[in-house]
C-alpha positions in Angstrom: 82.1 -5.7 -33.7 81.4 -9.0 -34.9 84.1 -11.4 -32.7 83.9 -8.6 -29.9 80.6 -9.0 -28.6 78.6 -12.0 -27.2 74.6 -12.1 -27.6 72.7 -13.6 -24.2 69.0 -13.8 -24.6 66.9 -14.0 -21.8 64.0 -16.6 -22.7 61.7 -15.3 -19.8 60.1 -16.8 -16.6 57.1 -18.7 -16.7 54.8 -16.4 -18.8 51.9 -16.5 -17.2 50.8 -13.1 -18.4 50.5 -14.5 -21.9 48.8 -17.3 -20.5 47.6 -19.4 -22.2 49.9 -19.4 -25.4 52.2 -20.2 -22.4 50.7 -23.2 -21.2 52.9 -26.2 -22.9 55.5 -23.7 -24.7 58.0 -21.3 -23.2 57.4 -17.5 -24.5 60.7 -17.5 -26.9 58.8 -19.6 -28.7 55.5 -18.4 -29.0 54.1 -18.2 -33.1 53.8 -14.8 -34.2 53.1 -13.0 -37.9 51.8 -16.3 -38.9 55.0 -18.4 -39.5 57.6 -16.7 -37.2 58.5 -17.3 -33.4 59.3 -14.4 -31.1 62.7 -15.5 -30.2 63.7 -14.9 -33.9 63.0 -11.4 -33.5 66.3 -10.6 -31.5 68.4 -13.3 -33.1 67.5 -11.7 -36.6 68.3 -8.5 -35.4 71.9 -9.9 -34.3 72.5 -11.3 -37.4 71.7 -8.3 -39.1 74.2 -7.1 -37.3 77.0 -9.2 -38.2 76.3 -10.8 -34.3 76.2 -14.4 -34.8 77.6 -15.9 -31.4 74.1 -16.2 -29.8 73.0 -18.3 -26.6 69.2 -18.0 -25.4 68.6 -18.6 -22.0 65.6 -20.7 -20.9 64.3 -22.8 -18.2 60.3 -23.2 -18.5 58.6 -25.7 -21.3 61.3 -25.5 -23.3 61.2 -28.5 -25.8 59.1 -26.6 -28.6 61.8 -23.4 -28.4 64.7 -26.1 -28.7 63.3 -27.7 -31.7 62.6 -24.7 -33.4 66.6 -23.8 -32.8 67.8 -26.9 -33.7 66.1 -26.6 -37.3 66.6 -23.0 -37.9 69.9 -21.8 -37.1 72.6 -23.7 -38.9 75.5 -22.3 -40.0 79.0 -22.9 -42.1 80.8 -26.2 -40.8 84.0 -23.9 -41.1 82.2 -20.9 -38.7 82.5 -20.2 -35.5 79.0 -18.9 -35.6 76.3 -20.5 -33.0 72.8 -20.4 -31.5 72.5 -22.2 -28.2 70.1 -22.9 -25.8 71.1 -22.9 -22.4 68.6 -24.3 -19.8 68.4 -23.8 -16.1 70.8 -26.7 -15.3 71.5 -28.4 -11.4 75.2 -28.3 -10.3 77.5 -29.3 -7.5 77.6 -25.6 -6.5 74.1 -24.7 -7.6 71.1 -26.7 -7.3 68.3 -23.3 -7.5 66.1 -22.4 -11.2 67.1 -19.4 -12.3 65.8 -16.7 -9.5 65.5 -13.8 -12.1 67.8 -12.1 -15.3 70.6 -11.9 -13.2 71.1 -15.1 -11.7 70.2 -17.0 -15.1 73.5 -14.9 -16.6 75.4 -15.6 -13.3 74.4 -19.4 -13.7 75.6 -19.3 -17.0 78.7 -17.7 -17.1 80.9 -20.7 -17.1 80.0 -21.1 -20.6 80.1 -17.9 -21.9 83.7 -17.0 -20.4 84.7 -20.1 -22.6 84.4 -17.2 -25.7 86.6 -14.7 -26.0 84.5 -11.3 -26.1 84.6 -7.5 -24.9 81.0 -7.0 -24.6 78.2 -9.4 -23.3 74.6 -8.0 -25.5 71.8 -8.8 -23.3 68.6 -9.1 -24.5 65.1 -9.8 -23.9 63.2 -12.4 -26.0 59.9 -10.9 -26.1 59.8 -7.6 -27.8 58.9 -6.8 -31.1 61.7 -4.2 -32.8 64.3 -3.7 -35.6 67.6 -2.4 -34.3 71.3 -2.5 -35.5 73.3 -3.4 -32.0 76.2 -1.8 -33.7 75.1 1.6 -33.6 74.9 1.2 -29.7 78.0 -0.6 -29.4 79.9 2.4 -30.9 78.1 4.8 -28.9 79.0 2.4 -26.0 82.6 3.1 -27.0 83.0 6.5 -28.2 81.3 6.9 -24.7 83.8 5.1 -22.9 80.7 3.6 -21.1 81.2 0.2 -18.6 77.4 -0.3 -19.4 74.9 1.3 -21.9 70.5 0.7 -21.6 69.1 1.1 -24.9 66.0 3.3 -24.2 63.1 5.3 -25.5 60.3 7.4 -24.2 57.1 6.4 -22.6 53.8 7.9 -21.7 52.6 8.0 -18.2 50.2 5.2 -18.5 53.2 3.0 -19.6 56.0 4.6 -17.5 55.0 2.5 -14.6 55.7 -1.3 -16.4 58.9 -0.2 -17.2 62.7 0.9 -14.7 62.7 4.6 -15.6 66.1 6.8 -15.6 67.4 10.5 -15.8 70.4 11.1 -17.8 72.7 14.6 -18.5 73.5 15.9 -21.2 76.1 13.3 -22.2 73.5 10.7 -22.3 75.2 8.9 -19.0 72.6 8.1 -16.2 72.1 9.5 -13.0 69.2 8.3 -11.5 67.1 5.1 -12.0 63.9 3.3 -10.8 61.9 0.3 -11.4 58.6 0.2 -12.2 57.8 3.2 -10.3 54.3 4.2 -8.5 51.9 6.1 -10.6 52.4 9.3 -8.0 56.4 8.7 -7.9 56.4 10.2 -11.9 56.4 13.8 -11.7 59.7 13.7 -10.1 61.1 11.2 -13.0 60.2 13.6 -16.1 62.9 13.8 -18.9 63.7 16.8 -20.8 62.2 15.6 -24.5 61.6 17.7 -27.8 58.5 19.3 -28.6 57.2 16.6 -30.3 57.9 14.0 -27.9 56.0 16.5 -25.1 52.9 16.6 -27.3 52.7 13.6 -27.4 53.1 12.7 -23.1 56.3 10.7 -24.2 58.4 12.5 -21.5 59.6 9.6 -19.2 63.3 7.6 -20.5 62.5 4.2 -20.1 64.8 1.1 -20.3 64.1 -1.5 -22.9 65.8 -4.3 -21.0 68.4 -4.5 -24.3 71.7 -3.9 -21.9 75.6 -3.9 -23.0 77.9 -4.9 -20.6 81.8 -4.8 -20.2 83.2 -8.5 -20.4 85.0 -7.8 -17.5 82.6 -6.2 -15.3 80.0 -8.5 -16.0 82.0 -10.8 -14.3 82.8 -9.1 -11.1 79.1 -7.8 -11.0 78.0 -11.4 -11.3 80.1 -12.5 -8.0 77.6 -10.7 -5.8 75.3 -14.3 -5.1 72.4 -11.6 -3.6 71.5 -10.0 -6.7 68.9 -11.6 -8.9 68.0 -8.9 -11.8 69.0 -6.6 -13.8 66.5 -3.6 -13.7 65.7 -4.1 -9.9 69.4 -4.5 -8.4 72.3 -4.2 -10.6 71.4 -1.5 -13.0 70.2 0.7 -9.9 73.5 -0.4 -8.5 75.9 0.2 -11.0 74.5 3.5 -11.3 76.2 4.8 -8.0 79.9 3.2 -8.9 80.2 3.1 -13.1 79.8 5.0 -16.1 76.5 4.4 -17.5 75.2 5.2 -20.4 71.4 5.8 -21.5 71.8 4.7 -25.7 68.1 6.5 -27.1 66.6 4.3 -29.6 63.9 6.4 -31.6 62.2 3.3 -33.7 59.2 1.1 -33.5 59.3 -1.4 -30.4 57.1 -3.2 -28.2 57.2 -5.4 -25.3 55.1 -8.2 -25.6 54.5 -8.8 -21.8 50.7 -9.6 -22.3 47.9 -10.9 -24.3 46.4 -7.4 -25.0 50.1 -6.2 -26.5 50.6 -9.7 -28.2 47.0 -9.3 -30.3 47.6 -5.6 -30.9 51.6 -6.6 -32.5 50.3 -9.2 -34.7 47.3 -7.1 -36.1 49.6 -4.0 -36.2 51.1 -5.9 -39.1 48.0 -6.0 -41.6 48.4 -2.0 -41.7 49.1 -0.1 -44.9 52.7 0.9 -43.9 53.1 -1.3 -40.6 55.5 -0.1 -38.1 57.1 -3.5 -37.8 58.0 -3.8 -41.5 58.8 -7.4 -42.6 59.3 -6.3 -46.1 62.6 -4.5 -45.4 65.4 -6.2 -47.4 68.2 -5.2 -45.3 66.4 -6.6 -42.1 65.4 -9.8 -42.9 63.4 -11.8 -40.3 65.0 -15.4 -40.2 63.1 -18.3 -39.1 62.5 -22.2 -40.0 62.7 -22.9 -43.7 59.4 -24.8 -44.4 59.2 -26.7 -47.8 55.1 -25.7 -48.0 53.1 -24.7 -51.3 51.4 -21.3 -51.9 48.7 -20.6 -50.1 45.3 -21.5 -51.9 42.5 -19.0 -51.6 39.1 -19.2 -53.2 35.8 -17.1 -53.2 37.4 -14.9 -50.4 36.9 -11.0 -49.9 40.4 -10.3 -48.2 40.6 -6.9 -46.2 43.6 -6.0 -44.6 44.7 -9.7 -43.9 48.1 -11.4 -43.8 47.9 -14.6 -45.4 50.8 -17.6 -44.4 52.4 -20.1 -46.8 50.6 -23.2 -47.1 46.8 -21.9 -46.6 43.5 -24.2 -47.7 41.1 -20.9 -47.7 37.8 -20.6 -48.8 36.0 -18.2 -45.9 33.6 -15.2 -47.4 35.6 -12.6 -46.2 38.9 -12.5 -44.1 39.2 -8.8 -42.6 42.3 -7.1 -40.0 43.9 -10.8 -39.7 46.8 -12.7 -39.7 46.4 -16.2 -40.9 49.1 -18.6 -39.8 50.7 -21.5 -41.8 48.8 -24.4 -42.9 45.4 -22.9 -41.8 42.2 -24.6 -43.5 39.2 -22.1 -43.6 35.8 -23.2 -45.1 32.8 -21.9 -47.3 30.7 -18.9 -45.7 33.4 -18.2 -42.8 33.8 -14.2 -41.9 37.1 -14.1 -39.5 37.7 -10.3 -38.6 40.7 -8.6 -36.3 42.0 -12.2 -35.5 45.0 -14.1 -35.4 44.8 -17.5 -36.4 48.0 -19.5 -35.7 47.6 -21.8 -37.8 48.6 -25.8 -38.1 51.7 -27.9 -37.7 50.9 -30.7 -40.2 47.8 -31.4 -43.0 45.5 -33.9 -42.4 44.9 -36.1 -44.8 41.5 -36.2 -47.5 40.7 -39.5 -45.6 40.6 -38.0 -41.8 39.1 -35.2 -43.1 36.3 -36.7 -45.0 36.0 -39.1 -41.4 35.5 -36.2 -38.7 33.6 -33.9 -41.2 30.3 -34.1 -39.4 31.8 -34.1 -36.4 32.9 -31.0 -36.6 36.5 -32.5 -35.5 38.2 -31.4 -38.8 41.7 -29.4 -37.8 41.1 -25.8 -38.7 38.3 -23.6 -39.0 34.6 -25.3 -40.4 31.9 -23.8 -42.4 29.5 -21.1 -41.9 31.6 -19.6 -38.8 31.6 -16.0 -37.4 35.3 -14.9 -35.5 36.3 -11.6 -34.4 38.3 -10.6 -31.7 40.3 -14.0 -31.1 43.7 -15.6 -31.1 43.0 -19.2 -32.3 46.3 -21.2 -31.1 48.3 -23.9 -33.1 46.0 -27.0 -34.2 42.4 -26.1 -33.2 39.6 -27.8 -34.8 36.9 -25.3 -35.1 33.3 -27.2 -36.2 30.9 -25.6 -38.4 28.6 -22.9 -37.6 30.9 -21.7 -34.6 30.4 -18.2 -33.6 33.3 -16.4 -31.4 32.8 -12.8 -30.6 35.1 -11.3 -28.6 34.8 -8.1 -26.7 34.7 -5.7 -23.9 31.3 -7.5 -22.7 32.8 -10.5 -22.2 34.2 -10.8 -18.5 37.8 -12.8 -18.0 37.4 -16.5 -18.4 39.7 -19.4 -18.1 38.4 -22.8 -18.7 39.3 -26.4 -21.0 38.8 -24.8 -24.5 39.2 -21.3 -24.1 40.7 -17.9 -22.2 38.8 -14.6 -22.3 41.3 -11.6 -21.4 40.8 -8.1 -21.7 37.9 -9.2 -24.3 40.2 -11.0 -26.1 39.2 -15.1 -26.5 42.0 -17.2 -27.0 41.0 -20.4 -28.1 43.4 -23.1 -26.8 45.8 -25.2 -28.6 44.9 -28.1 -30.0 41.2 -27.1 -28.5 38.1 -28.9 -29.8 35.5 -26.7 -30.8 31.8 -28.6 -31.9 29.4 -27.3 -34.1 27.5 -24.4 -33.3 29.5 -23.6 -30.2 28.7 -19.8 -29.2 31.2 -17.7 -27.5 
């Protein structure tokens, strides 16, 4: 499938429900497990799957995400292999952002036709999930199927974030709806195994991972009046082509909002995580950093994924993932936290400077965090206590977010000693 079918990732509108990680990055390229970005998620799964003609589609705060590209994803001087950003770009004939999934393809599509391809992959850049694209490309075929959703079964409480569909027994759609009202769902019930129906998973949801036919991709991207994919042209298509639901029966996640973002990240300290990073035939690809092992001293480590590069030397580190170059001090306790980590060391000389000032980059002495997300570059003081938690109401202000009891300290953020949150 490898020269027959063209990856599009959708980097995302604004992001403010993962504000405020989103604040001076786009969501592609928001840090997560400690030393990855989200946007390598799908372009490792293409990889993996022998897909390596990739663009990514962005438009908001996009410098950080082009960076990270531009030093990750370089291939043979004799391959025809590529990762490309595309932005949101003004032209003669269009002078509008991108208006939704649909229109940033349609905007697009005077590069992509310069590739010669049968299928267009379309994917979303933040979810969290291990796939081969392969499998549903030859299910897309054997199906003889103009367009195939990947999708997978949802609870009621979930069912309305997400376009829900009924297919027959040939796996090709019928009916579909987006985001549908709470009292809409009875009517919208799949017919699931037993073990699915225990568990409330009874609703076919669409996991915004679509394949398209090169050729009707084009015609379908004529109509100027549609602007997405699961609110107009999937509903659309529906009536006129073959569509086909592809059922995807492994671990996945969208990570639309703070709450999901935290619970991804410390999903991966588990025993047997359901995002496994340790799978050799899956690798995740990201930037290769030349860093040292991580250095850990007088630390009680519970459950905790540790980064390369790490200065540690916290009592006790419990449910966490510690991020790259993170420096934690003596008689620190950081529990179910993700600590993002730093993009540089200082050096002994700064350090030793803004020691008292509690302005040292990382996490100080004597500090107490649970319940957080500590962004790229914070300095933390000493004595610092952060405990997050249903009691606390949602907050916004200089330093720090509070969202669904979860405190997000800021990047870059100054914290002084013996702040209390």
């Amino acid at each position: 499938m490898k020269k027959r079918t063209l990856a599009i990732i959708l980097g995302g509108g604004q992001g403010s429900r993962l504000s405020p990680l989103t604040e001076n990055r786009s969501k592609p390229a928001v840090p997560i497990a400690g030393k990855y970005r989200l946007v390598d998620i799908p372009i490792s799964n293409c990889i993996n799957s022998d897909i390596d003609r990739i663009f990514v589609l962005t438009q908001f705060n996009s410098a950080s995400l082009n960076k990270h590209i531009k030093n990750t994803y370089h291939f043979s001087f004799f391959s025809d292999s590529f990762v490309d950003i595309l932005a949101a770009e003004q032209t003669p004939d269009n002078k509008s952002w991108f208006q939704g999934t649909a229109d940033a393809v349609r905007q697009c599509m005077q590069h992509f036709l310069n590739y010669e391809f049968d299928f267009a992959l379309i994917l979303s850049g933040d979810q969290l999930y291990q796939m081969d694209f392969n499998e549903m490309i030859e299910a897309h075929i054997q199906a003889k199927a103009e367009i195939t959703l990947a999708t997978l079964p949802v609870v009621a409480k979930e069912a309305s974030e997400f376009g829900i569909l009924k297919s027959n027994s040939n796996n090709i759609i019928q009916e579909f709806i987006e985001k549908p009202a709470p009292e809409l769902l009875p009517d919208w019930a799949s017919e699931v195994g037993e073990e699915l129906q225990r568990e409330g998973k009874i609703y076919l949801a669409s996991m915004g991972i679509y394949i398209f036919n090169r050729d009707l991709l084009v015609e379908l991207m004529k109509d100027q009046s549609t602007k997405d994919f699961g609110k107009e042209i999937i509903p659309q298509a529906i009536k006129t082509h073959r569509v086909l639901s592809f059922p995807y029966e492994g671990y996945w996640t969208d990570i639309g909002n703070i709450d999901s973002f935290y619970e991804a990240n410390l999903g991966l300290t588990d025993n047997i995580p359901e995002f496994n990073l340790f799978d050799n035939m899956k690798p995740v690809y990201t930037r290769a950093r030349l860093l040292p092992p991580s250095k850990i001293s007088g630390t009680a480590l519970e459950k905790t994924v540790v980064s390369d590069g790490c200065i540690i030397h916290a009592s006790r580190l419990e449910h966490s993932v510690i991020g790259i170059r993170s420096r934690i001090g003596k008689g620190t306790t950081i529990a179910n936290s993700y600590i993002m980590g730093n993009d540089y060391y200082q050096d002994l000389k700064e350090i030793d400077m803004n020691y008292n000032d509690g302005k040292v980059m990382g996490i100080g002495e004597r500090c107490y965090l649970n319940n957080c997300i500590v962004d790229k570059n914070v300095h933390i003081g000493n004595d610092v206590r952060v405990n997050g938690g249903k009691h606390l109401p949602d907050s916004n202000n200089e330093l720090y977010s509070v969202k669904e009891g979860i405190v997000v300290i800021k990047k870059g953020a100054i914290i002084p000693n013996g702040y209390i949150i």
